[in-house]
PAVEXFI-780559 format. One record per residue: x, y, z of N, C-alpha, C in turn. Coordinates in steps of 0.1 Angstrom, whole numbers, plus 5000, padded with zeros to 4 digits. Last residue first. Layout:
XYZXYZXYZ
...
# end
This chain:
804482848782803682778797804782818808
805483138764805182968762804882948781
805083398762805383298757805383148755
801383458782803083468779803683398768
798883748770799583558774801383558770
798483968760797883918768798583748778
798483768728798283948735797883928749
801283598725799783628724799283718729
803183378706803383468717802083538714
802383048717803383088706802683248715
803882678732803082848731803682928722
804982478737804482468719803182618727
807682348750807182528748806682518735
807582118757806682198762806482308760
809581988753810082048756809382118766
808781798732808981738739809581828755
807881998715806681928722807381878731
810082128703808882188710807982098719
811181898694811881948705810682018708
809381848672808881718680810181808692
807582178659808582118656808281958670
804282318661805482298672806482178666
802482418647802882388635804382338647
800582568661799582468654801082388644
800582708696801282658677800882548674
797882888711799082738709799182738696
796583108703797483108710798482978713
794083038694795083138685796383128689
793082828713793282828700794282918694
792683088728793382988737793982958721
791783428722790883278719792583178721
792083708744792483618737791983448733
789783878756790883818757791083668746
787283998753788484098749789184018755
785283838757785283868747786683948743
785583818792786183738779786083728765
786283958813785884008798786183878790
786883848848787083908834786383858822
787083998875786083938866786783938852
789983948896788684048889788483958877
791783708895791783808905790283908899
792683548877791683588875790883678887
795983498870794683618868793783658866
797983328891796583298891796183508882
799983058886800083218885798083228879
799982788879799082818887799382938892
800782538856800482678855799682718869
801882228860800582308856801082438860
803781988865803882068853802682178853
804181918892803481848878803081898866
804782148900805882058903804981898893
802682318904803982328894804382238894
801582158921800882128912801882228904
802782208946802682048945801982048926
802882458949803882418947803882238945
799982528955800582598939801982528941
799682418978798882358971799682388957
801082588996801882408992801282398983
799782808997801082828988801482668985
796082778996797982709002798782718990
794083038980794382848983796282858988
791883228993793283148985793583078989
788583158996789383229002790783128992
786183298968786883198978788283268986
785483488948785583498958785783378971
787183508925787183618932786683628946
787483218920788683288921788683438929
784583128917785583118929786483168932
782583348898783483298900784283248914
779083328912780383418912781383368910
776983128901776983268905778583288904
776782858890776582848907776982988906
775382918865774682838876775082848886
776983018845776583118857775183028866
777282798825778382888831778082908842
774382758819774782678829776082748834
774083028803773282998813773582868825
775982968781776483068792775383038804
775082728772776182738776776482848787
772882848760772582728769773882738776
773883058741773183118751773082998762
775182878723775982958731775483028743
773182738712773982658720774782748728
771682958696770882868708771682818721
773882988676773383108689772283038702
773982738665774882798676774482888683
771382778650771882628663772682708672
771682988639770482988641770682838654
774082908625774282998632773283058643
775282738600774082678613773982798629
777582848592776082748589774882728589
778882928612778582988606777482958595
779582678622779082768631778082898625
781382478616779682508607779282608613
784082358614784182468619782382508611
785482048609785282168601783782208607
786981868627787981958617786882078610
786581688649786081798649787281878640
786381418640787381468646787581648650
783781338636784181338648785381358660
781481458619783181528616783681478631
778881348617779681348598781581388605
778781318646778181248634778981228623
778781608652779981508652779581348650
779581908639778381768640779281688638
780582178661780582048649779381928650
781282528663779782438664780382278651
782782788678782482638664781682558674
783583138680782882968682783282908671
786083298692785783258682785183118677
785983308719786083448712785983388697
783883008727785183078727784983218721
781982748729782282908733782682938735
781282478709782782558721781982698719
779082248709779282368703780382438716
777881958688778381978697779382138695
775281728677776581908679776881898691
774081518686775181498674775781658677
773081598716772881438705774381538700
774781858727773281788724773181698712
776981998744776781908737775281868737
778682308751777682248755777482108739
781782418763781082358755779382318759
784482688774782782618776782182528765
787082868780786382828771785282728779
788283228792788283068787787483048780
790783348775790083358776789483188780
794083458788793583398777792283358783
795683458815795483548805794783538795
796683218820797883288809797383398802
794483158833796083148843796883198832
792683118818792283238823793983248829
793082838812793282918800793583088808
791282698832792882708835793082778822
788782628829788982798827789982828831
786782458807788182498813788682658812
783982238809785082388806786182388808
780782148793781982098801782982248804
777681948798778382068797779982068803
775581748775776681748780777881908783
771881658780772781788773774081768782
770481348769771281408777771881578771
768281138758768481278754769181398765
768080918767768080988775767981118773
767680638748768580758749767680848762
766380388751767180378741768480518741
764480208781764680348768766280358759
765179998793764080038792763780138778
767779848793766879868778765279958778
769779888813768179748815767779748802
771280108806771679958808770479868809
768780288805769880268797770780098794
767980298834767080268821767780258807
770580368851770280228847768980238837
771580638849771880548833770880428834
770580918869770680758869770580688852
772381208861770881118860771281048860
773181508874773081388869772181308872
772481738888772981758875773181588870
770581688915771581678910771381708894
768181768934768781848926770481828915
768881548964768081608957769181718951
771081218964770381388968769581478960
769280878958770281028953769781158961
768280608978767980808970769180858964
769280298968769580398975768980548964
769880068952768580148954768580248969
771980058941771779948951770980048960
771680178914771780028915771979948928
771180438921770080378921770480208915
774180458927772880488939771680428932
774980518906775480368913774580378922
773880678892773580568889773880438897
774680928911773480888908773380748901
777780908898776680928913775680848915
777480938871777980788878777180798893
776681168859775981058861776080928867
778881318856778181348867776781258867
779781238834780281198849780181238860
777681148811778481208815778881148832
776680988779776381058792776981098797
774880978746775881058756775381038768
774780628731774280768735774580878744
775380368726776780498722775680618722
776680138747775380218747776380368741
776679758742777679858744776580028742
776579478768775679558756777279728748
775879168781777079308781776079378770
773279128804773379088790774479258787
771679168827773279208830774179128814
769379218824769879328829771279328826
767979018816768779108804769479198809
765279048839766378938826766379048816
766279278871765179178858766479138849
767379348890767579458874766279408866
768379228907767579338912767379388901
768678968895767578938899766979078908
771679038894770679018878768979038882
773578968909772979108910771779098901
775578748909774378768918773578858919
777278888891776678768889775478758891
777579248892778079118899776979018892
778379448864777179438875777679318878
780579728852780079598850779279528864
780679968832779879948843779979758843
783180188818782580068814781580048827
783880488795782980438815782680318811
786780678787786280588791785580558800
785181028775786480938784785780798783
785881318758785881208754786681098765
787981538763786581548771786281348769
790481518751790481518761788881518769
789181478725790681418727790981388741
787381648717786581488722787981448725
788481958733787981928718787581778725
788982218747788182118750787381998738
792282318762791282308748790782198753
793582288786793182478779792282428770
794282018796793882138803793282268799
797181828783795581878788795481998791
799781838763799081738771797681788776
800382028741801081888749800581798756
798682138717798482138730799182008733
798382138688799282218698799382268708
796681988678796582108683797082198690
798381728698797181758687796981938690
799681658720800481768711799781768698
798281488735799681468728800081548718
796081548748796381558736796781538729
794081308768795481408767795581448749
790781328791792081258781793281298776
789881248823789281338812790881278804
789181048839788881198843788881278831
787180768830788580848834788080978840
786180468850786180568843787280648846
784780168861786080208854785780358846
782879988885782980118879783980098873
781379718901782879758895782279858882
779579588923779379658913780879748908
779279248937779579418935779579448923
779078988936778279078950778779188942
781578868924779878838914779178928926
783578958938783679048927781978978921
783978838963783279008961783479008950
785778618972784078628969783478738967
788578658977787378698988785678658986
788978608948789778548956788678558968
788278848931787378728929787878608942
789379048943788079058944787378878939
791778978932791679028948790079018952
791078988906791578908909791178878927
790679268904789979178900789979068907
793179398908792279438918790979318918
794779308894795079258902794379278914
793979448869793779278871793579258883
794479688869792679678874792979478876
796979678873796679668881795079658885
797379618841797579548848797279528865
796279938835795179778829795579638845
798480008838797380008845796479918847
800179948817800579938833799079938841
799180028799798679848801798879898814
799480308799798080228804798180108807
801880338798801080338813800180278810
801880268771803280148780801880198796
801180448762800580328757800580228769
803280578766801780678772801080548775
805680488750805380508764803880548769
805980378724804680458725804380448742
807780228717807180318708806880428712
807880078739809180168738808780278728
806679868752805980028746806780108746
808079698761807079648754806479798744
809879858773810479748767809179758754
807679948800808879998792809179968778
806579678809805879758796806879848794
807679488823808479468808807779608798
809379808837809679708828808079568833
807280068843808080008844808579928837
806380388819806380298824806880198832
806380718820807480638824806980498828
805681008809804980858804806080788808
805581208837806181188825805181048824
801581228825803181338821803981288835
799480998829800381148834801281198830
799180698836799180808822799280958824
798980678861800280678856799980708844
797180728884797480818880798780838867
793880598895795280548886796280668883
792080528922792580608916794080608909
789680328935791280318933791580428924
787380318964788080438951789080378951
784980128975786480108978786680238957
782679998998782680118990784080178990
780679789015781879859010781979938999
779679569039778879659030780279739025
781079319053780379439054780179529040
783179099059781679079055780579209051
786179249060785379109061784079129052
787979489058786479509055785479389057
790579429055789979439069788679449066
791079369033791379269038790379289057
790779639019789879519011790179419023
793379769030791879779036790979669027
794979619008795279599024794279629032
794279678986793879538989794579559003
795279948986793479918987793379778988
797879928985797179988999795779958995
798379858963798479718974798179788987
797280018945796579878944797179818956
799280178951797880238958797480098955
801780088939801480118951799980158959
800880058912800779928920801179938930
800880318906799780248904799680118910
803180538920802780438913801480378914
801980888929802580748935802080618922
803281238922802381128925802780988927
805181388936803981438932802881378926
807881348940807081298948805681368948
808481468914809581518923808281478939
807681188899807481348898807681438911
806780948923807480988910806981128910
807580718953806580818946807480848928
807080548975807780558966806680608953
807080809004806680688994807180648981
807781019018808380859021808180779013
804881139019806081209021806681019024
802381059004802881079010804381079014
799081098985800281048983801281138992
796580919001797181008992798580978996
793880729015795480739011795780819004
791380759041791680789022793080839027
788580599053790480549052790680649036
786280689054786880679067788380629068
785080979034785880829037786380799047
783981189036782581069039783880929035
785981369017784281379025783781209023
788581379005787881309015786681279020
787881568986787381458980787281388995
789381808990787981828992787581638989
792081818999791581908981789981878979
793981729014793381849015792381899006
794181469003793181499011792481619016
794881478970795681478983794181518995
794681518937793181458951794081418962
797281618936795881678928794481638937
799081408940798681528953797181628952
797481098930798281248929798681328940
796380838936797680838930798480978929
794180718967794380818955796280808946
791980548980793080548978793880578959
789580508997789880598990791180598987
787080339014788180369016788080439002
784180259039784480359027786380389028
781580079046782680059048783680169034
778080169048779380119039780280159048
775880279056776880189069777880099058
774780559048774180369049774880269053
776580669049775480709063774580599056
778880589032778980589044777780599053
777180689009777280519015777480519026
777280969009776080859009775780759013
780081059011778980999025777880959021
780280898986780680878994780180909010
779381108973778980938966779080908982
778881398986779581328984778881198979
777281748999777081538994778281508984
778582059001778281958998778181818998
779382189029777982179025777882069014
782382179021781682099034780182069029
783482238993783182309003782582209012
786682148977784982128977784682148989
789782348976788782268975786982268981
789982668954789682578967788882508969
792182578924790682638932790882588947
794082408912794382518920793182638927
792082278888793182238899793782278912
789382438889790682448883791282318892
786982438896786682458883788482458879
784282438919785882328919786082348903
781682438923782782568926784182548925
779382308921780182248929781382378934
778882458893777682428907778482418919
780382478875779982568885778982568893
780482178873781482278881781182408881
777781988876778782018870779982128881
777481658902777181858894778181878885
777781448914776881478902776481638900
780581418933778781528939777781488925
781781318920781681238932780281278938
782181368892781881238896781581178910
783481668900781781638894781081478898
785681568910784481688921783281618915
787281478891786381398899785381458911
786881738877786681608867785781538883
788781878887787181968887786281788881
791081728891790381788903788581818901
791981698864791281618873790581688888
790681858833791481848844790981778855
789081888818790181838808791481878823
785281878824786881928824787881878822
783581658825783081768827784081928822
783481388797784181478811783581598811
781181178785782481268786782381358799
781080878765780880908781781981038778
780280718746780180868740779980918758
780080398750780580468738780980668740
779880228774779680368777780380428759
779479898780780579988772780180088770
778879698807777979798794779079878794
780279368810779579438814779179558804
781979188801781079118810780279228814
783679308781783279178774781179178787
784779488796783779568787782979388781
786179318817785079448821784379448809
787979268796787079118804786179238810
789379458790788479398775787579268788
790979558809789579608806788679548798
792479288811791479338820790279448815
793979348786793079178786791979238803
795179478766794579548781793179448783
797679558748796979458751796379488767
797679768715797979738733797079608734
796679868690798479798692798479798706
794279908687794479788685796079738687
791380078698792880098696793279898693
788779988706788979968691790580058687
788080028731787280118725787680148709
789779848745787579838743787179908734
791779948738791579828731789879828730
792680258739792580168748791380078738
793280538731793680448727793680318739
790580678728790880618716792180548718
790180748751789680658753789680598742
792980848774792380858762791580738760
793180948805793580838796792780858785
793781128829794281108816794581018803
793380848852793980948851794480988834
790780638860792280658850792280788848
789180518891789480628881790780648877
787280248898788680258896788480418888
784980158923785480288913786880278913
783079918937784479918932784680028921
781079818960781279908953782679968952
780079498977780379618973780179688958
777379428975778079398989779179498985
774079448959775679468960776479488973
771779148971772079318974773879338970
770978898978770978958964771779108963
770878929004771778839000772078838988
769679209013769679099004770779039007
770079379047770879379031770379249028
769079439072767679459057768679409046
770579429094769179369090768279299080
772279579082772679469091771579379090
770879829075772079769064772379629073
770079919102769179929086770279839081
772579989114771379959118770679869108
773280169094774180049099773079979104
771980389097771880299085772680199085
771980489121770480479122770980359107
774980589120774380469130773280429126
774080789100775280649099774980559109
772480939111771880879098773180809100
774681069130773280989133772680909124
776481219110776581139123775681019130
776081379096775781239092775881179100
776281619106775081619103774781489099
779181619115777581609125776581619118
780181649091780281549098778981519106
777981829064779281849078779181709083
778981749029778081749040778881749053
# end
């Protein structure tokens, strides 16, 4: 949304917010987002060789999101969706390398803002660098900057660097209404954790970032309970989407949309003092293994400190979920990736309903993920009378916001394609004209299913494909 159009509704809700806030009322709002984190290996969700004593005190004190998934198996289009509640072709933010989120849209963020929150933002990539659309409606948002002590040829910044720029704005915010993004980015390619987790996860570096991280949700906690904000607020934990590790013969993210990488962690945990806006049991921990998604956070945190949501969103408020009103929601989960189209290769689309869940590719599958949650066996053909349903629902939200971006946005900053090679991604762009994607290659066919441990560690687990290059 343009500046001047919040302009006025921000004074008019400062106003309002000075007057009218409960003493019962969340005083703040705390979204930490994990970058690439798997939600199978993190302890809440029953990994068992890490120790991540902060998220297990979130999931202990608040609602465990079982079957929460991403929109995209990349972060850009990931947190677009979490911030507006749309999917991505609504919003128009469907790559990494797209142009960023257009003005016209609502933000979480100026939401609060034009209710007289206090709004900071402090990001770990260049992927959400300010240029890239997310700023909208922050009045302090950090990215990652020239000088810093940064990693990946200064392409993103430690995790306990952005934690000590958000407790430095946490310090000027005093008494006021708030609304604080920490964004984690150290599960990322490389997996370099510091010491002792180094040491500690020599096995299993990837492992080693998370605690790392874990460790800084502590210290955010902590910060929070020190000021008196953490029983007043409302503390978010979600990812953007998860990694492969060379399942499928995919190294790390982005082209296949299997539960490896859609599949993310959402814990929700509600302040002390909050119980008496929910009613008894509200804030009784629970864990909820019905699907939602991340374009439901929006909207949910808005109707927990009873604020409208914008009209028309693609997500829906959870709290009837968390209170017990109702049991499921009977959610449809849509997701994609259409960085596949960058090598030439076709993309790909899922739609999810309760237990199937179905890809639309040049070569579908449809799994019930119920009986196969590792998705190994391929019913499509089964149940073909389901899948034709699922594939037509799929292409219909595809073509919700109309024209691919690629053909018609304006091109994106040569910096932009040099900050996101420089983290490994693909951004030789062909999707210049529409394309066919029945007559391009299925992604699947196209990564080696069989990449020796130099392949993977190498990155070249591409094998050679009509249309697509050798390897990334």
């Amino acid at each position: 949304m343009r500046a001047t159009t919040l302009a006025l509704a921000t004074g008019l809700a400062v106003v309002a917010t000075v007057f009218h806030l409960s003493p019962r009322a969340p005083i703040g709002v705390v979204l930490v987002t994990l970058d690439t984190t798997r939600v199978d290996r993190l302890s809440p969700y029953g990994f068992m060789n890490v120790s991540l004593p902060h998220l297990e005190r979130l999931a202990r004190e608040g609602v465990v999101f079982d079957q929460a998934t991403s929109v995209a198996p990349l972060t850009l289009p990931a947190h677009t969706s979490l911030f507006t509640g749309l999917v991505p072709p609504r919003h128009g933010v469907r790559d990494n390398a797209d142009p960023a989120l257009a003005d016209a849209h609502t933000t979480l963020a100026e939401v609060l803002q034009s209710r007289g929150y206090r709004t900071g933002g402090f990001v770990g990539s260049v992927v959400l660098n300010p240029d890239r659309g997310l700023k909208q409606g922050f009045e302090t948002y950090s990215g990652v900057g020239a000088g810093e002590s940064v990693r990946g040829a200064g392409r993103q910044r430690r995790a306990d660097a952005v934690v000590n720029d958000a407790l430095q704005w946490l310090d000027g915010v005093a008494g006021a209404p708030f609304f604080l993004w920490v964004h984690l980015y150290v599960a990322h390619r490389p997996y370099d954790p510091p010491e002792t987790y180094a040491s500690t996860y020599s096995h299993n570096p990837y492992v080693g970032e998370i605690a790392f991280a874990d460790a800084q949700i502590g210290r955010l906690l902590e910060a929070l309970e020190q000021r008196r904000l953490l029983d007043r607020s409302v503390v978010v934990v979600a990812g953007d989407h998860g990694e492969s590790l060379g399942e499928r013969g995919e190294r790390d993210h982005g082209i296949l949309i299997y539960e490896n990488v859609l599949r993310v962690p959402l814990i929700i945990r509600l302040g002390a003092r909050l119980g008496a806006r929910l009613g008894p049991g509200a804030l009784a921990p629970t864990r909820i293994g019905e699907v939602v998604r991340l374009t439901d956070i929006m909207p949910t945190v808005l109707d927990l400190l009873h604020v409208p949501a914008p009209a028309s969103l693609d997500g829906v408020s959870l709290t009837p979920l968390m209170h017990g009103r109702v049991r499921d929601l009977d959610l449809e989960a849509y997701a994609e990736s259409t960085y596949p189209e960058r090598f030439g290769w076709s993309s790909l689309r899922t739609i999810r309903v309760g237990r199937y869940k179905l890809i639309d590719a040049p070569r579908p599958e449809l799994f019930d993920l119920d009986r196969d949650p590792f998705e190994e066996t391929n019913i499509f053909a089964e149940r073909r009378s389901l899948g034709d349903l699922m594939l037509a629902r799929a292409e219909t939200v595809a073509k919700a916001g109309g024209q691919h971006p690629a053909s018609a946005a304006p091109a994106v900053a040569a910096e932009v394609h040099e900050r996101l090679a420089a983290l490994g991604y693909a951004v030789a762009d062909r999707r210049r004209q529409p394309l066919d994607r029945a007559r391009l290659p299925d992604p699947k066919d196209c990564l080696s299913k069989s990449a020796d441990a130099s392949e993977f560690a190498s990155g070249t687990m591409f094998r050679p494909c009509a249309g697509a290059p050798s390897k990334r």
